[in-house]
C-alpha positions as YAML, in Angstrom:
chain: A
units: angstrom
residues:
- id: 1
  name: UNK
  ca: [58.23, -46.58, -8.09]
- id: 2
  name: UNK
  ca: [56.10, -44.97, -10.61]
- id: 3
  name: UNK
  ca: [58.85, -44.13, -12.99]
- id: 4
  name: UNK
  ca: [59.94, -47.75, -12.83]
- id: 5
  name: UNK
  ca: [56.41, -49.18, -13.56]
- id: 6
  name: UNK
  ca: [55.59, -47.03, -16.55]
- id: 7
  name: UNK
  ca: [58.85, -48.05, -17.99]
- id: 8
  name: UNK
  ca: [57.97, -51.91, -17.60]
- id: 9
  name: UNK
  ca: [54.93, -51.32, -19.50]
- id: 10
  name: UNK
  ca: [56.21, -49.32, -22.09]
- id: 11
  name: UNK
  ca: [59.19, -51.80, -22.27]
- id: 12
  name: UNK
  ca: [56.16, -54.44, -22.94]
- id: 13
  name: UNK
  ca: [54.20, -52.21, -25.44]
- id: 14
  name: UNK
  ca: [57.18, -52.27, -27.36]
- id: 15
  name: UNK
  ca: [58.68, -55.65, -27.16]
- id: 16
  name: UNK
  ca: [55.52, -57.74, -26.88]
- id: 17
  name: UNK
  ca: [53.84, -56.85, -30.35]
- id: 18
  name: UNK
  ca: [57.35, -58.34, -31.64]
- id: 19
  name: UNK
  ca: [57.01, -61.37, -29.65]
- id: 20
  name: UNK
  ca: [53.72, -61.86, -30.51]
- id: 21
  name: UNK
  ca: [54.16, -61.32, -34.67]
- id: 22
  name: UNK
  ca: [57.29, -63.40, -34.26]
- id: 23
  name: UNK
  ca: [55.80, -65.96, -32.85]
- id: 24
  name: UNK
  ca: [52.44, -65.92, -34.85]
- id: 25
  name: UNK
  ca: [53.99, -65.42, -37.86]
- id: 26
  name: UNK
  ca: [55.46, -68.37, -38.69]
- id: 27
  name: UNK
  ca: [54.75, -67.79, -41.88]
- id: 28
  name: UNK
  ca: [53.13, -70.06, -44.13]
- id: 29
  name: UNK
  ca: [53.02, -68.43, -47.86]
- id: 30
  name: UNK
  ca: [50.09, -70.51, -48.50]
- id: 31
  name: UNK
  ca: [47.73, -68.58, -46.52]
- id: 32
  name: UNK
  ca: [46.70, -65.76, -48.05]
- id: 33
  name: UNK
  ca: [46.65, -63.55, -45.10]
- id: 34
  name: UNK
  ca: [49.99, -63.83, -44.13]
- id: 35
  name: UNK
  ca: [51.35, -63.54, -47.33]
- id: 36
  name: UNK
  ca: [49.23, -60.88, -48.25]
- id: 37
  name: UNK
  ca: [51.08, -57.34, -49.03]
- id: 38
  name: UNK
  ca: [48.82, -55.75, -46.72]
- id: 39
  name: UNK
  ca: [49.90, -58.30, -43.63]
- id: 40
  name: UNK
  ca: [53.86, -57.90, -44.59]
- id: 41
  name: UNK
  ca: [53.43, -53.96, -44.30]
- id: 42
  name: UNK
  ca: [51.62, -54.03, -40.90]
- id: 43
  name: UNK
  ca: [54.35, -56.63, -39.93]
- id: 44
  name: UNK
  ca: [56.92, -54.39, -41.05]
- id: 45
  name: UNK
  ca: [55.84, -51.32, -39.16]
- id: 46
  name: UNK
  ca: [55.70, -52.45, -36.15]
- id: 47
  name: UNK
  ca: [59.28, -54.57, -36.16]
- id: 48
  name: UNK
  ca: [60.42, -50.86, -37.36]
- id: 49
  name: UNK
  ca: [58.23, -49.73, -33.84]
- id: 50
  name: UNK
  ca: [59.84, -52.77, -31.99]
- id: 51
  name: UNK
  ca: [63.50, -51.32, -33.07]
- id: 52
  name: UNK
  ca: [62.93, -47.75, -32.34]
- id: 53
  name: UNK
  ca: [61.27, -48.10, -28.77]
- id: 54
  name: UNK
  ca: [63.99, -50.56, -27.59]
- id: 55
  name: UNK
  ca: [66.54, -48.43, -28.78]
- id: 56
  name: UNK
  ca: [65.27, -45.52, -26.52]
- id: 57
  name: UNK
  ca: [63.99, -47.52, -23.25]
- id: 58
  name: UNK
  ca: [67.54, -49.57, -23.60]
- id: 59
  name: UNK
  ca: [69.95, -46.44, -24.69]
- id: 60
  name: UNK
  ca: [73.05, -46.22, -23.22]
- id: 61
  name: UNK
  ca: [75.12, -49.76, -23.71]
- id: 62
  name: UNK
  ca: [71.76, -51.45, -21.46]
- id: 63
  name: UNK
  ca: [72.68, -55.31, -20.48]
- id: 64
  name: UNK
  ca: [70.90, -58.71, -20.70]
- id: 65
  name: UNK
  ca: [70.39, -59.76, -17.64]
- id: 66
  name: UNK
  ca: [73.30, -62.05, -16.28]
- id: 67
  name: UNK
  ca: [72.68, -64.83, -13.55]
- id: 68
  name: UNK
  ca: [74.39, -66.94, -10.79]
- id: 69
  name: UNK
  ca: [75.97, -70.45, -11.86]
- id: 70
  name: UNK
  ca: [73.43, -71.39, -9.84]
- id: 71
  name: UNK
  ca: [70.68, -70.62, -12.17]
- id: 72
  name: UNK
  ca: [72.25, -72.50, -14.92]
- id: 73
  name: UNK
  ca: [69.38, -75.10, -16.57]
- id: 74
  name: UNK
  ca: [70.06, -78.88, -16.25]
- id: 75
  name: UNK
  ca: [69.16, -78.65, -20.05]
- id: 76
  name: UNK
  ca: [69.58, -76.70, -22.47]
- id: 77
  name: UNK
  ca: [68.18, -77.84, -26.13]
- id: 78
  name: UNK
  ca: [69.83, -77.97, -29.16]
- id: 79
  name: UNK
  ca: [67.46, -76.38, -31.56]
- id: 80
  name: UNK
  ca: [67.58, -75.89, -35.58]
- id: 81
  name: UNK
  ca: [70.23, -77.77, -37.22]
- id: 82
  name: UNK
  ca: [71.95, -80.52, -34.73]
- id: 83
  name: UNK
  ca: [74.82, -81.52, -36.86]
- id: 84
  name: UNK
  ca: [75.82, -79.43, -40.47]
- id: 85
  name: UNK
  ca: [75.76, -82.01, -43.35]
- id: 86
  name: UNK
  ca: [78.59, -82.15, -46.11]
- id: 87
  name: UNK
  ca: [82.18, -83.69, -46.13]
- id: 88
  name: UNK
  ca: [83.89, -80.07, -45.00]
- id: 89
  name: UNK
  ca: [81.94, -80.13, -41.68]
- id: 90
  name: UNK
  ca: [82.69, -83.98, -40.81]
- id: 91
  name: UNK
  ca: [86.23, -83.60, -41.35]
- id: 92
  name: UNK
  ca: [86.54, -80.47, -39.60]
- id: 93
  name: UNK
  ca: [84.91, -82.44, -36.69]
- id: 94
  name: UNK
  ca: [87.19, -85.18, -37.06]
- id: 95
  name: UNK
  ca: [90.10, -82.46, -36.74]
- id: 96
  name: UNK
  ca: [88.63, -80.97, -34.27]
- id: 97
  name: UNK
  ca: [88.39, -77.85, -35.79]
- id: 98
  name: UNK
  ca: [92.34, -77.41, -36.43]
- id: 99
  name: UNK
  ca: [91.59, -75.70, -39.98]
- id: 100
  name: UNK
  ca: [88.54, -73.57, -39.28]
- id: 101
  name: UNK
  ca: [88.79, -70.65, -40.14]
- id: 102
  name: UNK
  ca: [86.41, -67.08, -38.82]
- id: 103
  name: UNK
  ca: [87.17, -64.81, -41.78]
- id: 104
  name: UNK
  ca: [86.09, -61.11, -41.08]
- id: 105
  name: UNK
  ca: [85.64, -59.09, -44.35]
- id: 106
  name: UNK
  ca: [83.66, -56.46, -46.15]
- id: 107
  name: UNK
  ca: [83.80, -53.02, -45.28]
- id: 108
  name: UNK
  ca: [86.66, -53.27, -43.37]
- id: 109
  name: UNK
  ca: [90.20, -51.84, -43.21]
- id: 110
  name: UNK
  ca: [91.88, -55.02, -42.41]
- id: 111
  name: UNK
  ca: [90.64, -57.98, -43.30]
- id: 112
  name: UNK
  ca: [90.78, -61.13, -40.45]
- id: 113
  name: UNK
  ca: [91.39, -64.86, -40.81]
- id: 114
  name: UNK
  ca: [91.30, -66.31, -37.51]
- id: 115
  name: UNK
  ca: [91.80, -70.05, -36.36]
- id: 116
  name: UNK
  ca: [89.80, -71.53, -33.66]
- id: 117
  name: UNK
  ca: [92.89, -71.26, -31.59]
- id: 118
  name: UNK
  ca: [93.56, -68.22, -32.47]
- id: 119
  name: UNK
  ca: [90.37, -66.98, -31.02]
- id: 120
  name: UNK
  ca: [90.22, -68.63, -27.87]
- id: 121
  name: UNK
  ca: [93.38, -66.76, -27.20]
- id: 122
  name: UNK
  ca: [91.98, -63.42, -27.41]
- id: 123
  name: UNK
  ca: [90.81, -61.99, -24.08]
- id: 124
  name: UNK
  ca: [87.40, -63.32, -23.43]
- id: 125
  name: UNK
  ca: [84.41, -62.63, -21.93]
- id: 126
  name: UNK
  ca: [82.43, -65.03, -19.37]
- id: 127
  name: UNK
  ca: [78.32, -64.72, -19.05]
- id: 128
  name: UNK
  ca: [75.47, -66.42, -18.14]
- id: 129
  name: UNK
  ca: [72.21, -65.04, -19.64]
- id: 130
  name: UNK
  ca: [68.61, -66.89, -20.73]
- id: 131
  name: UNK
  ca: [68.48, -67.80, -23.96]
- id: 132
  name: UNK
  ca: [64.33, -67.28, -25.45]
- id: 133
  name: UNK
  ca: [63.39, -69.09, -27.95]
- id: 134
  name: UNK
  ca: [60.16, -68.03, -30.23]
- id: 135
  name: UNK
  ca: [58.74, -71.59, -30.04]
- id: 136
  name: UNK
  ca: [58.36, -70.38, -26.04]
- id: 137
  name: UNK
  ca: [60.95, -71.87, -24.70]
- id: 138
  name: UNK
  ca: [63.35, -70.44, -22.21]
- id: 139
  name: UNK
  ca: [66.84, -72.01, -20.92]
- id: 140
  name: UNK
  ca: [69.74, -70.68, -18.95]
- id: 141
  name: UNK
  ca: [73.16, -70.86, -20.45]
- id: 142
  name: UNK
  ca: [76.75, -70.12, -19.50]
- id: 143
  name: UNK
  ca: [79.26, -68.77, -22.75]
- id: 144
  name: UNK
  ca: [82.85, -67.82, -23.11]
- id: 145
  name: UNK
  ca: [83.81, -66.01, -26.20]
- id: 146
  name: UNK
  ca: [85.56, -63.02, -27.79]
- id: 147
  name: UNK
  ca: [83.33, -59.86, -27.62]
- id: 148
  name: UNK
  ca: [82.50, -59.17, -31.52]
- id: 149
  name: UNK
  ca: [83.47, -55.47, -30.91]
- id: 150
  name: UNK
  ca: [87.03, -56.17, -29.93]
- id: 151
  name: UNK
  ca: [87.32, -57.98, -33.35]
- id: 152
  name: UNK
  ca: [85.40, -55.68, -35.09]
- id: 153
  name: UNK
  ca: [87.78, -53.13, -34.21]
- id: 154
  name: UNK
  ca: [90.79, -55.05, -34.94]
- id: 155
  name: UNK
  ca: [89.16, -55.40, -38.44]
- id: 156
  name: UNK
  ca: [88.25, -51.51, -38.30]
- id: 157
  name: UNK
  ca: [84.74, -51.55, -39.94]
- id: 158
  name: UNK
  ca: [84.42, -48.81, -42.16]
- id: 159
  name: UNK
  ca: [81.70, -45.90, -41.00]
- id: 160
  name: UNK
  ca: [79.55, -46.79, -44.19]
- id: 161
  name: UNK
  ca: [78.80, -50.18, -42.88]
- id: 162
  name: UNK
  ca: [75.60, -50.62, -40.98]
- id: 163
  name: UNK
  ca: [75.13, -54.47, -40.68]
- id: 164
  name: UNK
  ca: [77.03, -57.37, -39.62]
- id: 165
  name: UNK
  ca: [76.17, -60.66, -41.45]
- id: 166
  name: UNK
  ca: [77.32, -63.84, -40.18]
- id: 167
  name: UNK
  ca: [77.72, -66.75, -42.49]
- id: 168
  name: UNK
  ca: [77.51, -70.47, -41.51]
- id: 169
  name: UNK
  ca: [78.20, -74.04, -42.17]
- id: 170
  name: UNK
  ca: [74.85, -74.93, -41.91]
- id: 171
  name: UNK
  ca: [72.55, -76.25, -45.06]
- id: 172
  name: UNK
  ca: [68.97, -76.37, -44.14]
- id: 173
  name: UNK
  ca: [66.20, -78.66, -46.35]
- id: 174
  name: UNK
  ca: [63.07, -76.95, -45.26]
- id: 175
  name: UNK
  ca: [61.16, -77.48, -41.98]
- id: 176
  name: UNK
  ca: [57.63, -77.16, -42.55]
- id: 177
  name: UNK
  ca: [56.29, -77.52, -39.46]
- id: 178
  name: UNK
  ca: [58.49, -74.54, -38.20]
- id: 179
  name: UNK
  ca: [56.51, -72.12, -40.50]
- id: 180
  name: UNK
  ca: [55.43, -73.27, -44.07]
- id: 181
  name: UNK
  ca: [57.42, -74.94, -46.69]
- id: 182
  name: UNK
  ca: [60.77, -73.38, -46.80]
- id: 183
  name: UNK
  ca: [63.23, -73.39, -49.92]
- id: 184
  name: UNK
  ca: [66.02, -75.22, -48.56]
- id: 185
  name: UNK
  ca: [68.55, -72.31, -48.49]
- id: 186
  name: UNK
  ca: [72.16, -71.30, -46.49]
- id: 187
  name: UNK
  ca: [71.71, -70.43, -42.53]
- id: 188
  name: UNK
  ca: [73.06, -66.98, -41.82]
- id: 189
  name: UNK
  ca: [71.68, -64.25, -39.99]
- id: 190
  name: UNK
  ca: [72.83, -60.37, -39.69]
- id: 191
  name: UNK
  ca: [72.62, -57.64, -36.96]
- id: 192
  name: UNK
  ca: [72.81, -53.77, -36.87]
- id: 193
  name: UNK
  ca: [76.64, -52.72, -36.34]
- id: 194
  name: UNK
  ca: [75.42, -51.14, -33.03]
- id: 195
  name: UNK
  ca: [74.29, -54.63, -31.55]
- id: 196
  name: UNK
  ca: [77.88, -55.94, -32.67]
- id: 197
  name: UNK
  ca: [79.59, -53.45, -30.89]
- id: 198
  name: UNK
  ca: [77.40, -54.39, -27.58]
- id: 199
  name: UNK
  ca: [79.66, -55.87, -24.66]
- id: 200
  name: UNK
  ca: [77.13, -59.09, -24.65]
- id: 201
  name: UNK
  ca: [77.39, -59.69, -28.09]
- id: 202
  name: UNK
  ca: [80.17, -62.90, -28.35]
- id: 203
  name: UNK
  ca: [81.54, -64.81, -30.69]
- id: 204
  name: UNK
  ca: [81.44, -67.53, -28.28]
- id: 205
  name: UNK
  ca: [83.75, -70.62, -28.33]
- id: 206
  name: UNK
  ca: [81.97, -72.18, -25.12]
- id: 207
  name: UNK
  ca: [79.02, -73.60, -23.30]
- id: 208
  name: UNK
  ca: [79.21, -73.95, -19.61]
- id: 209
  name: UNK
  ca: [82.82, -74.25, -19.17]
- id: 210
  name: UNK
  ca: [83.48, -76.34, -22.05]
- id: 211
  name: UNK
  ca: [84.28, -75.93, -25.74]
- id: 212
  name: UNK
  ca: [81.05, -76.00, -27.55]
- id: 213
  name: UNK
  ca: [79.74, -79.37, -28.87]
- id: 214
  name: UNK
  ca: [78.41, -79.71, -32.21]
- id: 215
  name: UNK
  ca: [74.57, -79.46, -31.59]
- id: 216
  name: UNK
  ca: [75.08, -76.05, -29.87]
- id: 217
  name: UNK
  ca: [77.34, -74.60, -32.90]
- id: 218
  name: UNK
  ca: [80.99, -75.84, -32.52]
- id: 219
  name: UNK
  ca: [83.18, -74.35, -32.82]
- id: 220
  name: UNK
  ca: [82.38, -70.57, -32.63]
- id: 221
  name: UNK
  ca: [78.52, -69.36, -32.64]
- id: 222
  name: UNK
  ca: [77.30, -65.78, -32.16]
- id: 223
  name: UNK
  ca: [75.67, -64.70, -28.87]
- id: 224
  name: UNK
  ca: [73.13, -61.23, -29.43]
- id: 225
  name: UNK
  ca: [71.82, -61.69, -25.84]
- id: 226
  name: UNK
  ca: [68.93, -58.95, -26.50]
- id: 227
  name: UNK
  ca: [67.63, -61.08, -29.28]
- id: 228
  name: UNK
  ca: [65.34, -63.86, -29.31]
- id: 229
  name: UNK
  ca: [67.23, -67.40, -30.30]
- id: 230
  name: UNK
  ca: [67.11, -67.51, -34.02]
- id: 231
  name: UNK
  ca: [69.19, -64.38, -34.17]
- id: 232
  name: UNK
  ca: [71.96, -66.64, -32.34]
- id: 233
  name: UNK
  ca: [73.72, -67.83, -35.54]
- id: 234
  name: UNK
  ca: [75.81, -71.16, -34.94]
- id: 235
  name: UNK
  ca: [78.37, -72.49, -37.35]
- id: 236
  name: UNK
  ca: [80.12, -69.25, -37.70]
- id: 237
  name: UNK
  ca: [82.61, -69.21, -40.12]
- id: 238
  name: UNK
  ca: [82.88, -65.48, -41.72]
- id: 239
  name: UNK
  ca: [81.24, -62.01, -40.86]
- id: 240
  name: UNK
  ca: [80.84, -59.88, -43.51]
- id: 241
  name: UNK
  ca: [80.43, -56.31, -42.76]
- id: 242
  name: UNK
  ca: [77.82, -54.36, -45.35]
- id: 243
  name: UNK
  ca: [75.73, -51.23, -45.65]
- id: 244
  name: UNK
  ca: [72.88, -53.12, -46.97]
- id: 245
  name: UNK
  ca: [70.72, -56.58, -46.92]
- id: 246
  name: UNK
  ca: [69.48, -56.41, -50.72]
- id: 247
  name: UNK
  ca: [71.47, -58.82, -52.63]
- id: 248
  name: UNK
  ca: [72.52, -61.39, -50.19]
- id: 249
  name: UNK
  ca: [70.69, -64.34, -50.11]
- id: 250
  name: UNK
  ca: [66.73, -63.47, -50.06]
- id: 251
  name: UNK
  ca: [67.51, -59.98, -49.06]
- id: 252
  name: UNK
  ca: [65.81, -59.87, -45.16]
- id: 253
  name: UNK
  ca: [68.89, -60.06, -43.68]
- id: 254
  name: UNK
  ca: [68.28, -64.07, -42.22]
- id: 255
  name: UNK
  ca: [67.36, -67.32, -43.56]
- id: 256
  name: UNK
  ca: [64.22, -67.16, -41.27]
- id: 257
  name: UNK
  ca: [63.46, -63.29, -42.37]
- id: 258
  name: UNK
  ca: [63.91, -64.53, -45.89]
- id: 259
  name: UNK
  ca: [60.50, -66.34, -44.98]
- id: 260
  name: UNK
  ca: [58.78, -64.29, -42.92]
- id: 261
  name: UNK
  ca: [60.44, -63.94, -39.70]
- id: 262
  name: UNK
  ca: [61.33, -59.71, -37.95]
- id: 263
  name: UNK
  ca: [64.62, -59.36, -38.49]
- id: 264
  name: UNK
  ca: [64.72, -57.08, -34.93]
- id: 265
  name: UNK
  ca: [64.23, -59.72, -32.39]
- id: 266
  name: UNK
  ca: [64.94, -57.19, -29.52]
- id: 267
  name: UNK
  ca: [63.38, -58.53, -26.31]
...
């Protein structure tokens, strides 16, 4: 009972100060304190703390918690971009998907172009895990998808690579109120190759039984389920396997890290 209590609290200790910069630090570069060097080097030691401690206390292939169908919210918000703008999105919408392809590339053996129908006739895997958002909200979720390590093999990633980056449809303009004024810039997100190869981690195709709908990331979305929501890219449409962050995009590894954000979200 002891052992079990200690490990709570260190599993707080080391996933709280993460929760608390990532949600605190929604960064606006006007301020002078959280755009000071001295602020980004504090922030950056203790995501690095964060990553290392979670690793230990959750060693061993760990899982999310799953729950009962039950436990399923009535809701379940659509947050960040509801609907990708451009011409390619709408009329792959209006063909409901029939020429999207996931394209898997990088440091790879073999290269993958997949169809949406391709995918959803891979085995699959079935969960139902809370998704937690850093604006504090919390929602219960059921998804059907292709675990990213079975494709990841298939595509035989390379022993140099060390990061998974997913790449999306989405476009956003800047959302102020969601932590200063952005540069509107190209959604994507990456994750270490060791959270890709997790059993959780999905390339999911559906929500609750059905394919997903378009506020929720049709047609395929990525599912980290020991990561906090933003780390749940939507809008997939390649995954781009890399030894390093520098050079794509703003270089954090995500469009929110690009301004500010941990790029370990480990909860």
């Amino acid at each position: 009972m002891t052992l079990i209590t200690r490990r709570n609290a260190l599993i707080t200790a080391a996933t709280g100060s993460g929760l608390l910069l990532a949600g605190c630090t929604k960064v606006r570069f006007g301020d002078t304190l959280t755009g000071s060097a001295g602020f980004q080097r504090v922030l950056a030691q203790a995501e690095a703390w964060t990553l290392s401690s979670q690793r230990f206390l959750l060693s061993g292939g760990a899982m999310a918690r799953e729950y009962s169908v039950a436990d399923i919210s009535p809701k379940f918000k659509a947050n960040g971009t509801l609907y990708p703008s451009g011409e390619d999105y709408e009329d792959a919408v209006n063909e409901e998907f029939a020429r999207w392809r996931l394209t898997i590339d990088g440091m790879v053996s073999h290269p993958l172009s997949l169809s949406v129908a391709e995918i959803r006739s891979l085995p699959a895997r079935t969960q139902i895990t809370r998704h937690d958002c850093v604006e504090g909200w919390s929602a219960i979720g059921q998804w059907t998808g292709v675990p990213l390590g079975l494709l990841l093999k298939t595509a035989g990633v390379l022993p140099q690579a060390k990061y998974a980056v997913f790449h999306c449809a989405d476009n956003l303009e800047g959302e102020p109120e969601k932590g200063g004024m952005q540069a509107p810039g190209q959604y994507y997100e990456s994750i270490a190759v060791v959270d890709a190869l997790h059993p959780q981690t999905l390339i999911a195709h559906s929500m609750n039984g059905k394919p997903l709908d378009v506020g929720h990331g049709a047609p395929l979305r990525l599912r980290v389920e020991r990561q906090l929501g933003y780390k749940q890219a939507k809008y997939v449409q390649r995954i781009q396997l890399t030894d390093r962050l520098s050079g794509l995009y703003g270089g954090k590894g995500g469009y929110w890290e690009d301004r500010g954000y941990e790029w370990y979200a480990g909860i």
